[in-house]
C-alpha positions as semicolon CSV with decimal commas, in nm:
position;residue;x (nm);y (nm);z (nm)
1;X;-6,299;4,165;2,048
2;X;-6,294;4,031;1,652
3;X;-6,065;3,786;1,517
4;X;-5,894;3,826;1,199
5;X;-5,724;3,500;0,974
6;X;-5,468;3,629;0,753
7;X;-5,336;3,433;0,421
8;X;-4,975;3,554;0,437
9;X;-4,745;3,471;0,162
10;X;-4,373;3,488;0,195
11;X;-4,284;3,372;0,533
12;X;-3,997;3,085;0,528
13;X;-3,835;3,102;0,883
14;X;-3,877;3,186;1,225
15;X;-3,753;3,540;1,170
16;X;-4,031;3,592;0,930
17;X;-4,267;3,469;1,212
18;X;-4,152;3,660;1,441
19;X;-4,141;3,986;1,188
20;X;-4,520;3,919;1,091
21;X;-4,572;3,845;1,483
22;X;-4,403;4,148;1,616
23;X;-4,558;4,409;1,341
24;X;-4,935;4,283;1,391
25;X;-4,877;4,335;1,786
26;X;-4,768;4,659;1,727
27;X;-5,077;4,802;1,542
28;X;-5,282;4,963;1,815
29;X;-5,603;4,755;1,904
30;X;-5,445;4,404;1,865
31;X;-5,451;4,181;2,157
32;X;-5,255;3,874;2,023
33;X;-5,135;3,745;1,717
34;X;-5,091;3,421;1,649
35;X;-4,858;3,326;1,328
36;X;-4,852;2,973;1,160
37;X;-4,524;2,951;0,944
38;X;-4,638;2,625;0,791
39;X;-4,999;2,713;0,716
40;X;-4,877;3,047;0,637
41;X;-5,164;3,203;0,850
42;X;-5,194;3,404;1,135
43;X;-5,537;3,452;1,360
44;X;-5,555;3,819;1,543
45;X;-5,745;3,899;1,800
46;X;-5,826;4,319;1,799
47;X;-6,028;4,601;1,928
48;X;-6,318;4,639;1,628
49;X;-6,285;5,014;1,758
50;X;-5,944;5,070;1,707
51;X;-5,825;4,879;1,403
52;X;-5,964;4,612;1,167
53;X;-5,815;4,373;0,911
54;X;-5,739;4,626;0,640
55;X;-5,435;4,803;0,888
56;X;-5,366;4,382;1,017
57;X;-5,274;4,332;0,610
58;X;-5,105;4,663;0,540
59;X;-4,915;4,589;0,873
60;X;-4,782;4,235;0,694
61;X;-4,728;4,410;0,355
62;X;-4,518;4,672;0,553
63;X;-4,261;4,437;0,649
64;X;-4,258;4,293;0,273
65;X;-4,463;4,017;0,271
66;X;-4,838;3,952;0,085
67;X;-5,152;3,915;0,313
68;X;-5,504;3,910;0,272
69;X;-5,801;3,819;0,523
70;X;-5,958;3,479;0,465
71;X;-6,302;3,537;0,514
């Protein structure tokens, strides 16, 4: 397992929380997400062979907010 920590712009409620929560979870490979609406973070846990942060960030951007990994 790899862990991922997101910079994600945008977010300004729980429903964005749980948006950014729910979409991450859904990209095959992810184990947990954890979303931080106040540092406007979230660390993921994923399957290195199934996904990786590039699909974790277009998974954010789908649901209209700007991400990028903090590496």
């Amino acid at each position: 397992m790899a862990t991922a920590t997101l910079k994600i712009e945008g977010m300004s409620c729980g429903h964005c929380v749980r948006a950014v929560t729910e979409a991450l979870e859904a990209v095959d490979g992810v184990r947990a997400a954890k979303v931080d609406l106040e540092a406007g973070r979230a660390v993921v846990e994923y399957d290195e062979a199934k996904t990786g942060p590039e699909a974790l960030v277009g998974a954010v951007m789908d649901e209209g907010y700007t991400a990028e990994e903090i590496v």
